[in-house]
C-alpha positions as CSV (number, residue, x, y, z in Angstrom):
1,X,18.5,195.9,108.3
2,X,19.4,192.4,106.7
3,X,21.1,190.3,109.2
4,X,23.2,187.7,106.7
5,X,25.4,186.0,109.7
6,X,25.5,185.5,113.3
7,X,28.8,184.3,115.3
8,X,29.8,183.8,118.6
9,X,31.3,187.4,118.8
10,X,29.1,189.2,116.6
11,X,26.6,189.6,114.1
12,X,26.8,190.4,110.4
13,X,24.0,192.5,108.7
14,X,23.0,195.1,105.7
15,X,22.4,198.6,106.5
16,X,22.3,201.5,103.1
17,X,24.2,198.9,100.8
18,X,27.4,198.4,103.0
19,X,28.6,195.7,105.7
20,X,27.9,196.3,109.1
21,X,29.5,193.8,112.0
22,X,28.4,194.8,115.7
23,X,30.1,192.9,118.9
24,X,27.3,191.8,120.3
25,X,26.6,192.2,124.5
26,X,28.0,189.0,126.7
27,X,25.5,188.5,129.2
28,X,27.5,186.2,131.4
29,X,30.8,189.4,131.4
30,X,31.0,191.7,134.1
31,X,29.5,194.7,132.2
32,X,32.4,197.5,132.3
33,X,34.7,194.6,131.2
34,X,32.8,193.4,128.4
35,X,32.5,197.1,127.1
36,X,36.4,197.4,127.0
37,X,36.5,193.7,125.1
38,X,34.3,195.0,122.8
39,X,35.8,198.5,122.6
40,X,39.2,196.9,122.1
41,X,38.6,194.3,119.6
42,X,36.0,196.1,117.3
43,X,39.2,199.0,116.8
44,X,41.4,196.7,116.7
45,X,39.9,194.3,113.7
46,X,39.4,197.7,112.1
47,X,43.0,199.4,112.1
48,X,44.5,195.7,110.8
49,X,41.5,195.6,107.7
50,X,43.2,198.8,106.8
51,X,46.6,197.6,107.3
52,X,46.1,194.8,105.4
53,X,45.1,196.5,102.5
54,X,47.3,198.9,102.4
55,X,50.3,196.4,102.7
56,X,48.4,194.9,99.2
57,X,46.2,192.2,101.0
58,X,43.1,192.9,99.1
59,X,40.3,193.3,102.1
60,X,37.1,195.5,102.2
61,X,37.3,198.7,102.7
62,X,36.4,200.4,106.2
63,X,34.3,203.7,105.5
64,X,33.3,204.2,109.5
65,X,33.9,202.4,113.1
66,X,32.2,203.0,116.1
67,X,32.7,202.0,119.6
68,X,30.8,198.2,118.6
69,X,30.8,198.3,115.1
70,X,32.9,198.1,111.7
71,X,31.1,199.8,108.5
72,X,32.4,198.5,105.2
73,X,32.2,197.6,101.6
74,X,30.1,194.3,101.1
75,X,31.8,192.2,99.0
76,X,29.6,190.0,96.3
77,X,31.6,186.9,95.2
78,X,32.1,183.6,96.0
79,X,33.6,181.9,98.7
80,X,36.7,180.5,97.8
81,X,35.6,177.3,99.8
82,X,32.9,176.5,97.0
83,X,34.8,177.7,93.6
84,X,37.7,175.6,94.5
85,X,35.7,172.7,94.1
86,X,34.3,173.5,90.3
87,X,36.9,175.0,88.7
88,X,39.7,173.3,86.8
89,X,42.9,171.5,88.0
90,X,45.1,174.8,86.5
91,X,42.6,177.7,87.6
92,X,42.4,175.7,91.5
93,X,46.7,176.1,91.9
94,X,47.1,179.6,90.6
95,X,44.2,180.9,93.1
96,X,46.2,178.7,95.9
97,X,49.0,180.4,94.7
98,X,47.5,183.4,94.9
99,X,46.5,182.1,98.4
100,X,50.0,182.0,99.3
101,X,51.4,185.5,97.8
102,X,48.5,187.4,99.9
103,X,48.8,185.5,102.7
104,X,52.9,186.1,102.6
105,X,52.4,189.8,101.9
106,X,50.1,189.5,105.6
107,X,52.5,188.3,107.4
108,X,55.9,190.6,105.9
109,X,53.1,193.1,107.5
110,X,53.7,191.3,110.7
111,X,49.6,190.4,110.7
112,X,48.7,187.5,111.5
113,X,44.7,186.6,110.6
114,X,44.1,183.9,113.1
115,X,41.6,181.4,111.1
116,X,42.6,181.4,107.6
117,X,40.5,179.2,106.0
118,X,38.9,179.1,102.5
119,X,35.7,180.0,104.0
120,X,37.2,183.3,104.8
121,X,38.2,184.4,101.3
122,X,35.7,185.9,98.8
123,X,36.7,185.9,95.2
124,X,34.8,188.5,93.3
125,X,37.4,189.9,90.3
126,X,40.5,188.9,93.0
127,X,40.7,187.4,96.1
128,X,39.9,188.9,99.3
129,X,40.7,188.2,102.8
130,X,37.5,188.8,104.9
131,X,36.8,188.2,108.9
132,X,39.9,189.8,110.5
133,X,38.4,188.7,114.2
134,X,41.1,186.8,115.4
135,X,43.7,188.7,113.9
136,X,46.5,190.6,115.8
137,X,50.2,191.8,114.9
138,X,53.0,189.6,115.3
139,X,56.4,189.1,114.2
140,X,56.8,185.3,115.8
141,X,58.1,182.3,113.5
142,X,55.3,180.2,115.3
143,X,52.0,182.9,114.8
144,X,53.0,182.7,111.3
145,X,53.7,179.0,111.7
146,X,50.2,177.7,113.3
147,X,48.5,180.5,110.8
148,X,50.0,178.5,107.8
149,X,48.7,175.4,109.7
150,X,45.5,176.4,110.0
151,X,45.3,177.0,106.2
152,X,46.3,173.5,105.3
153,X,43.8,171.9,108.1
154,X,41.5,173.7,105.8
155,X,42.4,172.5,102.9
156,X,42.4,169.0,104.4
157,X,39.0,169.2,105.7
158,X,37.4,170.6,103.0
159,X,39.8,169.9,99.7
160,X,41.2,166.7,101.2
161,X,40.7,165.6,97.1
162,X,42.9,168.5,96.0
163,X,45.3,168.9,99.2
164,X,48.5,167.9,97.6
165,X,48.3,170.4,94.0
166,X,47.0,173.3,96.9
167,X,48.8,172.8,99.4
168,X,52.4,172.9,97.1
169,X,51.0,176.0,95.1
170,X,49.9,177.6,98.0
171,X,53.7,177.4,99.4
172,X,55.2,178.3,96.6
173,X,53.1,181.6,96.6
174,X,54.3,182.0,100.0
175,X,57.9,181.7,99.4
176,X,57.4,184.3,96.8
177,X,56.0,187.1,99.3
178,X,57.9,186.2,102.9
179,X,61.9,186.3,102.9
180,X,61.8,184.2,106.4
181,X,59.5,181.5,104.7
182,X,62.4,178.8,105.8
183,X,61.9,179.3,109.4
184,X,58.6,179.4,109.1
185,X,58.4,176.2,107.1
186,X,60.8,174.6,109.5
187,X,58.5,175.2,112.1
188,X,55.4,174.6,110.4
189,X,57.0,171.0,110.2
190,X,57.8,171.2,114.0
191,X,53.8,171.9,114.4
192,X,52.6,169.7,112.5
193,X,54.3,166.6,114.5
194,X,53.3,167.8,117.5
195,X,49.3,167.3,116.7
196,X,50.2,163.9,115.4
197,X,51.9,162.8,118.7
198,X,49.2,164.8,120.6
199,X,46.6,162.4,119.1
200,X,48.1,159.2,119.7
């Protein structure tokens, strides 16, 4: 067993060549409730992989799930956080537009991933959307909304020298994939001035 990533929810490791996440034990839960959490969560990141990539959001694949634990392919690429930075001006907006197809094809699925971030997209001969944690179905304007704003905080934070060229390809990507992109975008707007107000 290689452990290759510990978070506040679980822990990451290599077991026989494949991907094992286990929901680790909260000490400071009442025990029979942390089991359900666990229980709950752990099935329900696994049914959405699957949904996901059937619906054509390229994901790993699940081969087993247990009551604590997801089995699945180990994917060996590159974060998408790191090869945005070194590859060209054209190859950077047609992987953000790619960005925007899958992640319009996730949400005409009605999932929503809950912390889209470059950090949570490996590139190996496609993209792939990894860490499905926070995700749950939805079919709400503002889930969709606050998950498109997450991506662009991202791209802020970590691309703020490439936010514009990303940020517009990743849109248009969007548009391409989800039929109610102008509500969404309306709202996305409506989100958006509400942190800057919030921070004055």
């Amino acid at each position: 067993m290689k452990i290759i990533g510990r978070g506040a929810e679980a822990v990451l490791y290599l077991e026989n060549g494949e991907l094992v996440k286990e929901r680790i034990e909260k000490g400071y839960r009442i025990g029979e409730l942390d089991e359900k959490l666990r229980k709950r969560r752990t099935r329900l990141e696994s049914k959405i992989l699957s949904r996901a990539r059937r619906a054509g959001v390229p994901t790993p694949a699940v081969s087993e799930t247990t009551d604590y634990k997801i089995i699945m392919e180990f994917l060996e690429g590159e974060r998408l956080k790191e090869l945005l930075g070194r590859v060209s001006p054209e190859r950077r907006k047609e992987l953000a537009l790619e960005v925007g197809r899958l992640t319009g094809t996730l949400h005409s699925a009605g999932i929503i991933h809950g912390d889209l971030t470059t950090s949570n997209m490996i590139f190996r001969d496609k993209i792939y959307f990894i860490d499905f944690g926070l995700a749950f179905h939805s079919e709400s304007v503002e889930d969709r909304a606050i998950d498109l704003h997450l991506l662009h905080q991202a791209y802020q934070s970590t691309h703020f020298q490439y936010l514009e060229e990303l940020w517009s390809s990743t849109l248009r990507g969007y548009k391409e994939n989800f039929k109610d992109w102008v509500k969404v975008e309306k709202r996305l707007g409506q989100i958006r001035k509400r942190g800057r107000y919030s921070k004055r």
